[in-house]
C-alpha positions in Angstrom: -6.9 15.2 -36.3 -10.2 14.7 -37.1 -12.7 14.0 -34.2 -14.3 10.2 -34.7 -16.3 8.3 -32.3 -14.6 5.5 -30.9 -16.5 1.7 -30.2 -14.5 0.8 -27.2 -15.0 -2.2 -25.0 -16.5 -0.4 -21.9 -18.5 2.3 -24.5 -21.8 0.6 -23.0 -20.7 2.3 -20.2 -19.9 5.5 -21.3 -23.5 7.5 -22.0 -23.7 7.6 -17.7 -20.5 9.7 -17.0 -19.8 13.2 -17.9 -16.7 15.2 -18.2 -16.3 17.2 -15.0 -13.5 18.2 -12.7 -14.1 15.7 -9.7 -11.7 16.0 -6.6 -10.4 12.9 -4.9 -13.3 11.0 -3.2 -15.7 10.5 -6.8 -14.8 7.6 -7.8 -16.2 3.9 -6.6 -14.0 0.4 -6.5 -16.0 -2.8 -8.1 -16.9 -5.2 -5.5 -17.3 -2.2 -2.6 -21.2 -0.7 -2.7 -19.4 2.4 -1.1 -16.1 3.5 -1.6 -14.2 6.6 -2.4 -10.5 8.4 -2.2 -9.6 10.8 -0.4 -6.9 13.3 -0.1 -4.0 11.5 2.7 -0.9 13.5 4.6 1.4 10.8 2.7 2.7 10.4 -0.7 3.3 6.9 -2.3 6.4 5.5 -2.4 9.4 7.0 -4.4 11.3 6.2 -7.2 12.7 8.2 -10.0 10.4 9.1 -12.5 10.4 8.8 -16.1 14.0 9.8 -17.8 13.7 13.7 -18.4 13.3 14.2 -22.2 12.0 10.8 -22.2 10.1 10.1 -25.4 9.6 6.0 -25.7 6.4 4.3 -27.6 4.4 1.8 -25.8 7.0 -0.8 -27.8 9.6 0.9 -25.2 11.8 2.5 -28.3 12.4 6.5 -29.0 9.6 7.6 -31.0 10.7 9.6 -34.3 8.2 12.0 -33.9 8.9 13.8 -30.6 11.7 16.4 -31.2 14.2 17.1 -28.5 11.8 19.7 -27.1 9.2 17.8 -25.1 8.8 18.5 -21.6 10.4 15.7 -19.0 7.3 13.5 -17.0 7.5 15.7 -14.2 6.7 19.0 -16.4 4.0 17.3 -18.1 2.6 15.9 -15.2 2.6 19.2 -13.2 1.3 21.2 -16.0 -2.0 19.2 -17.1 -2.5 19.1 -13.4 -2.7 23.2 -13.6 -4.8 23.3 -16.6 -7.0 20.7 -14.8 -6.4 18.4 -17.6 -5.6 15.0 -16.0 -8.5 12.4 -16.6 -9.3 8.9 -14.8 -12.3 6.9 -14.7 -12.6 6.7 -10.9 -13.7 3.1 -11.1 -11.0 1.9 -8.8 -8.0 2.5 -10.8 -7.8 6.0 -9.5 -5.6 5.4 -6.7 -2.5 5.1 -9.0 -3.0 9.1 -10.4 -4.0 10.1 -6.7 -0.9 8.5 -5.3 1.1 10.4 -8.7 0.0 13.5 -7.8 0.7 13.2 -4.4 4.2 12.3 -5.5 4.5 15.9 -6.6 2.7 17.7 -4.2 -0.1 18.3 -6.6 -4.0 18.7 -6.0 -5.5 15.5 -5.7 -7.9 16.1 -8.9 -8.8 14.6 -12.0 -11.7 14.8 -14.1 -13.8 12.2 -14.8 -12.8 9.9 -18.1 -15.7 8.7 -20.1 -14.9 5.0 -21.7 -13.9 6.2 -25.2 -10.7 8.8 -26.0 -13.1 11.6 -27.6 -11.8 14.1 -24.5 -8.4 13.4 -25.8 -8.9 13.1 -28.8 -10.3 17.2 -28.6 -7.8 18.3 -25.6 -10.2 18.4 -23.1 -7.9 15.9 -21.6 -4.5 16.7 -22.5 -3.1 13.6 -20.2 -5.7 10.9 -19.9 -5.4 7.7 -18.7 -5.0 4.7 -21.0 -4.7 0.6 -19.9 -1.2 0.1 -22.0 -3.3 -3.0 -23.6 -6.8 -1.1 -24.4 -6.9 2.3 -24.7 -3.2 3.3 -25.1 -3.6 0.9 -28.9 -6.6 2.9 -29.6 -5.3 5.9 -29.8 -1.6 4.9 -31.5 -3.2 2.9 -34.0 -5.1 3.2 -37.5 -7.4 0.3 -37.7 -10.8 0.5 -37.9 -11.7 2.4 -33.8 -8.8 3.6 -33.2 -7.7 7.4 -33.6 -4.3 6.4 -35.5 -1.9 9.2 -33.5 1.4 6.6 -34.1 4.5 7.9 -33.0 2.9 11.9 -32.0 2.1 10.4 -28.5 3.7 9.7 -25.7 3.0 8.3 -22.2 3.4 8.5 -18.2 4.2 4.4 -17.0 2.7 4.4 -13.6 5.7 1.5 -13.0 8.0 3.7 -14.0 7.1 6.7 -11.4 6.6 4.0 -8.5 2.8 4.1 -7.9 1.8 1.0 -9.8 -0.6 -0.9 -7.7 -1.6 -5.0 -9.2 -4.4 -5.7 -11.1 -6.0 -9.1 -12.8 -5.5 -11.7 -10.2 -7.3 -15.1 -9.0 -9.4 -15.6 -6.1 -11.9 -17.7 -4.2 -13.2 -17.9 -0.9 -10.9 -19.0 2.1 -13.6 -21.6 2.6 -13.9 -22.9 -0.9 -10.1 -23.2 -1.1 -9.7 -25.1 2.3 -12.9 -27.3 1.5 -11.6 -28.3 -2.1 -7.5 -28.3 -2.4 -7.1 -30.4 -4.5 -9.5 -28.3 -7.3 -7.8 -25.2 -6.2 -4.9 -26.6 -7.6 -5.7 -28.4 -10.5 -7.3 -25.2 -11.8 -4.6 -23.4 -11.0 -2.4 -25.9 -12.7 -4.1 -26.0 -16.1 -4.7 -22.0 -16.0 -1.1 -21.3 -15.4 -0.6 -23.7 -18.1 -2.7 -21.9 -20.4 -1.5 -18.6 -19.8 2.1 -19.8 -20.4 1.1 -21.2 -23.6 -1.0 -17.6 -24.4 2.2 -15.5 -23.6 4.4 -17.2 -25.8 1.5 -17.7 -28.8 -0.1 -13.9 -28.5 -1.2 -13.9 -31.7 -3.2 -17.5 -31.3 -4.6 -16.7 -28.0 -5.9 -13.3 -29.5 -7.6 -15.8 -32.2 -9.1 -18.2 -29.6 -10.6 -15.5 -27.5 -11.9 -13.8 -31.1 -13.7 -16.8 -31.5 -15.0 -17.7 -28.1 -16.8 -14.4 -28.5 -15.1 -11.3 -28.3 -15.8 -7.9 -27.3 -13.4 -6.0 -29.6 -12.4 -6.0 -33.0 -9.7 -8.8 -34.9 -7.2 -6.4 -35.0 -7.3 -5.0 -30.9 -7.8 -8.1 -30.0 -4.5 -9.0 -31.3 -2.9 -5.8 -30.5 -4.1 -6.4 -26.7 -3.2 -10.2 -26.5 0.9 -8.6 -27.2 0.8 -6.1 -24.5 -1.3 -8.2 -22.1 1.6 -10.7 -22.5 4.2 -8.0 -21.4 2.1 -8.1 -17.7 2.0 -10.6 -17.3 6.1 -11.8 -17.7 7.3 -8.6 -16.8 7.2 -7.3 -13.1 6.9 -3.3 -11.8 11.0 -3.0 -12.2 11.0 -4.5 -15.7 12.8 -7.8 -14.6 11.3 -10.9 -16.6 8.7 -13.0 -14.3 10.3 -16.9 -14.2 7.3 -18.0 -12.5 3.7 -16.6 -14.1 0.9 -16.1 -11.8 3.3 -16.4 -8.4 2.3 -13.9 -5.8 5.3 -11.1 -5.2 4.7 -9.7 -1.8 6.5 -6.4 -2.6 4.2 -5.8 -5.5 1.4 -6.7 -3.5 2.3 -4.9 -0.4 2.7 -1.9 -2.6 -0.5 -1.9 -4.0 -2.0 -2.1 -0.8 0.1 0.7 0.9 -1.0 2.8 -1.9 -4.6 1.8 -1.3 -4.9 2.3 2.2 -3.4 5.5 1.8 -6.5 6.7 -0.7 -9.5 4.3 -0.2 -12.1 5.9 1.9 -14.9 3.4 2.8 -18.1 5.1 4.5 -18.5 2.8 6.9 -16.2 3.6 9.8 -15.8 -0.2 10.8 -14.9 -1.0 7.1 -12.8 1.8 7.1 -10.7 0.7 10.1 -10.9 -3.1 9.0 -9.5 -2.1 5.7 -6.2 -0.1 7.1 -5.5 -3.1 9.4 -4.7 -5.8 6.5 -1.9 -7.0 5.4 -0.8 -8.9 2.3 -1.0 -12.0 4.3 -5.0 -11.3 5.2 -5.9 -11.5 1.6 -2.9 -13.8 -0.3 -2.1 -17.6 0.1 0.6 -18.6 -2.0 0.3 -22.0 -0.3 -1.8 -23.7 -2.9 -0.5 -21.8 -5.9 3.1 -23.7 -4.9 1.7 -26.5 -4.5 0.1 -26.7 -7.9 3.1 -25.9 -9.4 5.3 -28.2 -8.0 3.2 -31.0 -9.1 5.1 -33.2 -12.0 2.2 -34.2 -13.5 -1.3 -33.3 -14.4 -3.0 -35.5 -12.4 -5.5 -34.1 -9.5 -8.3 -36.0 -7.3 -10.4 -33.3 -7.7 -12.9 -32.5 -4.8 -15.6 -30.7 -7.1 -14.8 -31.4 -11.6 -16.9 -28.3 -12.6 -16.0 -24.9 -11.4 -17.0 -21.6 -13.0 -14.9 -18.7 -12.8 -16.2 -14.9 -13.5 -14.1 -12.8 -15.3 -14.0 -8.7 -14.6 -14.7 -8.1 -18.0 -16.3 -9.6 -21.6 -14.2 -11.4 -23.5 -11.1 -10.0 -24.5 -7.4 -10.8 -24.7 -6.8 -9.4 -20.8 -8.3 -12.9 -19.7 -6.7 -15.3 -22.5 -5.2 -17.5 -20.2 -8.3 -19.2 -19.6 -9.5 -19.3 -22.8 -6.6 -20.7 -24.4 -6.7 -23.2 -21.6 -9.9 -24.1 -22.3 -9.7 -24.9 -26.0 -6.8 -26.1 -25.8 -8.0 -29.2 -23.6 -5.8 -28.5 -20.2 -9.2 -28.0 -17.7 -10.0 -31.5 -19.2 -6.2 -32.9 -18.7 -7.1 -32.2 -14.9 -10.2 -33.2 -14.4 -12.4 -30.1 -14.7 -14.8 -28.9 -16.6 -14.6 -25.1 -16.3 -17.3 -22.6 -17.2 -15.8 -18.9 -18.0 -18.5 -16.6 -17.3 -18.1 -13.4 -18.4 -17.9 -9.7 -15.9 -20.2 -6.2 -16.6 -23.0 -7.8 -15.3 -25.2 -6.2 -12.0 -23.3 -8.4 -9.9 -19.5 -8.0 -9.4 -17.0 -10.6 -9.4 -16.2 -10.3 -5.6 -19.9 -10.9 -4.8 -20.4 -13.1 -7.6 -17.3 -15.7 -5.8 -18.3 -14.6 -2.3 -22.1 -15.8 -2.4 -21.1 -19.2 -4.4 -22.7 -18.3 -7.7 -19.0 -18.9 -9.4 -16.2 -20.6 -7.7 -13.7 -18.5 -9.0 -13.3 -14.5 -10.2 -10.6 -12.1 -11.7 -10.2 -9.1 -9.8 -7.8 -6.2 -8.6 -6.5 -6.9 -5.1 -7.4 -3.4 -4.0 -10.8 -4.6 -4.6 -10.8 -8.0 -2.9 -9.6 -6.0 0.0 -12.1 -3.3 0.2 -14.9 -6.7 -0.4 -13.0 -8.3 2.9 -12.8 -5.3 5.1 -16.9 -5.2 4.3 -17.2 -8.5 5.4 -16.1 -11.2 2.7 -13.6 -13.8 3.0 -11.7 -13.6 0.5 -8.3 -14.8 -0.8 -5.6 -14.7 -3.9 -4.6 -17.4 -4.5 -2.6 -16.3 -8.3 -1.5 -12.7 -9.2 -1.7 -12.5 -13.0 -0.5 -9.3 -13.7 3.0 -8.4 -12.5 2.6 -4.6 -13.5 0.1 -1.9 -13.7 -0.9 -1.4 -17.2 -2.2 2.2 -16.4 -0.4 4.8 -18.1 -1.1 8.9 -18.8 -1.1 9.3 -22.7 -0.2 12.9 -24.2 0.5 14.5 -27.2 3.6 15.7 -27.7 2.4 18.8 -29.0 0.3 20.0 -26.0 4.0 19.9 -24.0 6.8 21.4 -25.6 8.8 23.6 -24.2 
């Protein structure tokens, strides 16, 4: 396939990072000035892996073009790892291929992923990681940036191998929240509301956030606003969420196992704050309950304009809030809600913790490296219910 140069979301990003082969420890988490991985004695928790022979789409049916002959998960996984051909960012997501390989007592390695599909597009990376909602549509489909590979690829689900850790949630400070309760919950309320309304209207909510400004084309955008949707009503073991945006404490102690097993802070007091938490020192489903139990829309509001900074520029990942927005729910409660957008100098977790916004989107692995360095702060909403990272391949690199 002919070589193109991809216009991805984070391609600002990618003239600063090379394509070498980086042991575990190269990578950084946002919201931490100083943090690494590590290789740890433990593996993450086990479950089967993929179905051998398994050959399923990102739409979850048999793709028609992988034969019989493809190699099962496993095989792949364990022969890109000896060709040194497993890619990852090592921007905090990391911990999730760490944590795979660890599964099957493989070097902790990777090289480093630059923030278009280029290196897998030319083999260089012959199983690279790919968000299920961003770069996994880039390289399956034919509009205009994307590498148009269709039903030649398949992919590694980190859900389905057992090392999925949580991403997009909501946060604040533990001050802010017990200072203004009533706020906490009426912006929860309407933001639930909107990404109910996103989820069952994809398609819409890819047109509002187009409008409000986005970072991607008409067509990704729409393509991401679908499989966003699937995170966010769909938990790590496939079962439909009844309740978007409630906290699981399984997922969540999960993620931080996985973390604590492969974060390596420098500073030693950091270091030893971070393996002490537990999913209780960062979450508080308190509020989120409450909000939702409310039969009407009506809040006394201690503060009626909050901000809240997004981990990204605008895109279908954060539509909730969007669609929330222009559809009028901030206003049904009383607030008037400014969504500032993420990639700035200053990260979300700092951003929320030094009161420049009131709320942020982060990863939990994140909000708990920002604590153990001295923040306070909480979830208060977990968004996504399931990793969206996957390892794409082409069937071709892995027949038998």
């Amino acid at each position: 396939m002919k070589k193109r140069t991809v216009k991805m979301i984070n391609a600002v990003l990618a003239a600063t990072m090379g394509l070498t082969l980086m042991a575990a420890g190269c990578g950084s988490s946002s919201g931490s000035s100083s943090t690494g991985s590590t290789a740890a004695d433990t593996t993450a928790p086990e479950t089967s892996a993929a179905t051998e022979g398994t050959t399923s789409t990102a739409s979850g049916e048999e793709s028609s073009g992988a034969p019989g002959d493809v190699m099962s998960s496993e095989e792949i996984i364990r022969k890109a790892s000896g060709e040194g051909k497993i890619s990852n960012w090592g921007i905090g997501n990391q911990y999730e291929i760490l944590a795979l390989l660890a599964k099957y007592d493989l070097p902790l390695e990777y090289l480093s992923e630059d923030f278009t599909m280029d290196a897998f597009d030319d083999d260089t990376s012959t199983l690279a990681s790919a968000m299920t909602y961003n770069e996994l549509g880039l390289v399956k489909n034919s509009y205009d940036g994307a590498y148009g590979y269709g039903d030649t690829v398949g992919y590694i689900d980190m859900n389905d191998e057992g090392v999925a850790m949580l991403e997009d949630n909501i946060f604040c400070t533990k001050e802010f929240a017990a200072q203004n309760p009533e706020t906490v919950k009426a912006f929860l309320y309407a933001s639930i509301k909107g990404w109910q309304y996103a989820v069952e209207h994809p398609d819409e909510a890819a047109q509002i956030v187009y409008e409000a400004g986005s970072s991607v084309s008409q067509d990704h955008q729409k393509y991401m606003a679908s499989e966003v949707a699937k995170l966010v009503e769909t938990d790590m073991n496939g079962n439909t969420v009844t309740d978007i945006g409630k906290i699981d404490d399984a997922a969540m102690k999960q993620t931080l196992d996985i973390a604590q097993q492969y974060v390596t802070l420098d500073d030693s007091s950091a270091q030893e704050a971070f393996a002490a938490l537990t999913v209780d020192d960062i979450c508080d489903s308190s509020l989120y309950d409450a909000a939702m139990a409310s039969t009407d829309d009506k809040f006394n509001v201690e503060k009626n304009e909050v901000s809240i900074q997004l981990k990204w520029l605008p895109q279908a990942q954060f539509m909730g809030y969007y669609v929330a927005d222009a559809k009028g729910y901030y206003d049904e409660v009383g607030l008037k809600v400014n969504i500032v957008s993420g990639g700035g100098d200053i990260s979300e977790t700092t951003a929320v913790n030094n009161g420049t916004v009131d709320f942020g989107v982060t990863w939990p692995t994140n909000m708990a490296i920002a604590n153990a360095g001295g923040m306070n702060l909480v979830e208060v909403a977990q968004i996504f219910q399931r990793s969206g990272m996957t390892l794409v391949y082409k069937y071709d690199n892995f027949r038998k």
